[in-house]
Residue, then its C-alpha position, 0 to 999 in steps of 0.5 A: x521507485x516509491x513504494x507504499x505498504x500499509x502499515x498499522x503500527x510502522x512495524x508490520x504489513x496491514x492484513x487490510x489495505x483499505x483499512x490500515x491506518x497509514x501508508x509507509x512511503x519509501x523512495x528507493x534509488x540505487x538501491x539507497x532510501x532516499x525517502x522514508x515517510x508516513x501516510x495517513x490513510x484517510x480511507x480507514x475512517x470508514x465504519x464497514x461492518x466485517x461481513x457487509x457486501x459493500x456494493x458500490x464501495x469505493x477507495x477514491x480516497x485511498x487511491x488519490x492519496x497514493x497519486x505518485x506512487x510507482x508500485x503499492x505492496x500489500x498482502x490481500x486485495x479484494x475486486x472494489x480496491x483491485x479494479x479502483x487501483x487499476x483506474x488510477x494506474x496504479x500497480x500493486x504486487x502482493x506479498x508474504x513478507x511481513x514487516x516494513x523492513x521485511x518489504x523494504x530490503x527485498x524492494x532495495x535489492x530488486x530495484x539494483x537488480x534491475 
């Protein structure tokens, strides 16, 4: 399974998807890692004023740089990302668990269970 969490500082879970400045790439099997790496998010770049409706916004960037990931983790998703992620087929879960390692234990210990 390959898990992607956005991540601002390596450390925590990025309250913005679309906004984080990279992706930790995790590859679990059998419960071992066998891939722990760092994405630049390309999206991020973009200057969105906090409380702009976007309209026709997108995250075409975002999600064609997350091609191959099975399941995307993250703590908020708003309806542009929501339906842009479901285009591409790609499942997101979201979550209350905080950190990187946080999401990387529970994630080791679902893929054995299943």
């Amino acid at each position: 399974m390959k898990i992607a969490i956005p991540t601002n500082d390596r450390v925590t879970l990025a309250d913005r998807t679309g906004r984080a400045k990279e992706f930790a790439i995790l590859e679990i099997i059998e419960g071992q890692i066998i891939l722990n790496q760092f994405l630049t998010n390309l999206h991020e770049h973009h200057d969105h004023d906090e409380n702009e409706e976007h309209g026709e916004h997108t995250h075409n960037d975002l999600v064609e740089s997350l091609q191959g990931i099975d399941l995307l983790v993250l703590k908020n998703i708003g309806k542009h990302l929501k339906s842009d992620l479901a285009k591409a087929g790609i499942k997101y879960e979201k979550t209350n668990l905080n950190s990187v390692t946080e999401i990387q234990d529970f994630y080791k210990c679902a893929v054995l269970e299943r």
